[in-house]
Residue, then its C-alpha position, 0 to 999 in steps of 0.5 A: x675155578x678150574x686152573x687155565x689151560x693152554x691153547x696155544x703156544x708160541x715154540x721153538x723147541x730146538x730152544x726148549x723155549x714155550x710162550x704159552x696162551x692162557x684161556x679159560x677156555x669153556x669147551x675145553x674141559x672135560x665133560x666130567x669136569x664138576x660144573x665150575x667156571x665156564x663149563x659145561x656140567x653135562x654133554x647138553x648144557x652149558x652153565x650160562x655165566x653173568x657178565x661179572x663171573x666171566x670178568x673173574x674167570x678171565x682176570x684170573x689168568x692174568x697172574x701168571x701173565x703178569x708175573x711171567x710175561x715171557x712165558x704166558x700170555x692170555x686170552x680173554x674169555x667173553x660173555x657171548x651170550x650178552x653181545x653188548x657186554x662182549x664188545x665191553x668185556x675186550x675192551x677191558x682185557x684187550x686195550x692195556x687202560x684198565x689194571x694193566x690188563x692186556x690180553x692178545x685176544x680172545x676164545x669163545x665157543x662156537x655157539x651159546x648155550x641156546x645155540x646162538x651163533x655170531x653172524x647176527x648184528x647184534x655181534x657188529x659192536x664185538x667185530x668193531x672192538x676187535x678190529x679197533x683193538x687189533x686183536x683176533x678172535x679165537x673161535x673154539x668147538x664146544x659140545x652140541x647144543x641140546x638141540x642139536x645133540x636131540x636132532x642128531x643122536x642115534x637111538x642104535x647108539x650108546x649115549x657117550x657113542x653119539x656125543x663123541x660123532x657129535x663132539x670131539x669125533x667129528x661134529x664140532x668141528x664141522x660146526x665151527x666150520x659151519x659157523x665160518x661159513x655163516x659169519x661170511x654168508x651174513x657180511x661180516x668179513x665185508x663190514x669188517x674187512x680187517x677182522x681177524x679170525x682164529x680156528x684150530x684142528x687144521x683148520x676145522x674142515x674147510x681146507x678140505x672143503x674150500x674149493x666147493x665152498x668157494x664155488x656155491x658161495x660165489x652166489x650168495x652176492x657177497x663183496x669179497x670172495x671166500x677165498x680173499x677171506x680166508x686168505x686175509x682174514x683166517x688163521x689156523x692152528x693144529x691144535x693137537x692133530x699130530x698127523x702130517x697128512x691134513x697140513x699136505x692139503x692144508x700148504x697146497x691152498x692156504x697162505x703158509x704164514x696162516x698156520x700156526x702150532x698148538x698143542x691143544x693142552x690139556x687133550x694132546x701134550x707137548x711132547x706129542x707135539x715135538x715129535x710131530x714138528x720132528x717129523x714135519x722137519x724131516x718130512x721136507x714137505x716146508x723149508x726151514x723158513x716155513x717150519x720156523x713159522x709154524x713153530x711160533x714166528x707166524x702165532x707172534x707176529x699175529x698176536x704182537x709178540x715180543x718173543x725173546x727166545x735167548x731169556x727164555x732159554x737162560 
């Protein structure tokens, strides 16, 4: 098993104080990574693990969150491919009444192996479960689906060339985009009103794009607006983009309490990060108020955080 990664964390680095979110999280490792828990063993494949494999995947990160719970906290992995047994497996790590389990949520890919994403019914009983447990959903780029990589790649480029357009450089991002965009286009946010969602890297290109999203999509016939989704039922993390440009867009058209610091370990580092949240302070572009937000004060209320930062300090 590969060693959990962080996602998130909850900082207040004028404290020197992190409460750090453990994922198993598949996408995130490398793709030279050794095809062990939950990873990809190449660009186009994605091992497709039993419900039992991603129950030891996810209850290994629950150590360190039970021997340091003001220091980590975790994330639950699911198995997206078996939706029934999704909605089983965050009921197990979410709902406190099983080993004392008790995660704050959940990361998942933006899509399967296969290329299955989540706007279809068989998904209903996982947004349920989420909504019943209150707990929000991570959802998190993972590398294109060989089909996908097939249709898109370029025969003028070298192979690791085209996987970076269509992964990290750019395309899986606009497909957790795309992903957002189907999940509301297929009523989701309607039947699940209180659904929370999470997405991170700014956002994943929508806040650039909300305005034309907003307009072609006030045709699809849905109840709630796009707009009163993404402002009731979406948060964002930067997740590693250390640049103040993207968040300028971001404060003009999204809720400030929706934004949410992340470093985007094991990519970006912290230290990366402290000099971003330094320059964001001196920037005078949110009020002290606001910058403790993203800091971590918007991350605890969303996942019901008790963060004492005065003992984490001592």
């Amino acid at each position: 098993m590969p060693d959990p990664i962080s996602e998130m964390s909850v900082s207040n680095p004028s404290q020197d104080s992190t409460t750090g979110f453990l994922s198993s999280a598949p996408s995130a490792l490398p793709i030279w990574t050794p095809a062990t828990s939950l990873c990809r063993s190449s660009p186009t494949h994605q091992a497709t693990y039993p419900p039992p494999i991603v129950k030891s995947a996810t209850t290994s990160s629950l150590k360190p969150c039970a021997t340091h719970p003001g220091r980590f906290a975790g994330f639950a992995e699911l198995p997206m491919h078996e939706p029934q047994e999704a909605s089983q497996e965050l009921r197990r790590t979410c709902s406190g009444q099983h080993d004392g389990m008790k995660f704050v949520g959940a990361l998942v890919d933006s899509h399967t192996e296969a290329g299955l994403y989540c706007d279809g019914p068989e998904f209903d009983a996982l947004w349920a479960e989420a909504v019943k447990l209150d707990v929000p959903i991570y959802i998190h780029p993972t590398w294109p689906s060989e089909q996908l990589y097939t249709a898109c790649k370029s025969r003028h480029l070298e192979e690791h060339i085209s996987l970076s357009i269509l992964a990290f450089g750019f395309g899986w991002h606009s497909d957790v985009a795309v992903h957002i965009i189907r999940l509301y286009a297929a009523g989701v946010f309607d039947r699940f009103p209180r659904l929370k969602i999470i997405i991170g890297h700014m956002g994943e290109m929508i806040p650039y794009m909300i305005q034309r999203i907003e307009r072609v999509s006030s045709q699809w016939g849905n109840e709630r607006s796009f707009r009163e989704v993404w402002d009731n039922n979406l948060w964002l993390t930067t997740s590693g983009n250390w640049s103040l440009d993207p968040l300028a867009c971001i404060l003009r058209n999204t809720k400030h309490d929706r934004i949410m610091y992340s470093v985007d370990y094991p990519f970006s580092k912290s230290p990366q990060g402290l000099k971003w949240l330094e320059e964001l302070e001196g920037s005078g572009m949110v009020t002290g108020e606001e910058l403790e937000g993203i800091r971590w004060k918007n991350a605890a209320k969303l996942l019901g955080l008790n963060v004492n930062l005065a003992s984490q300090v001592a």
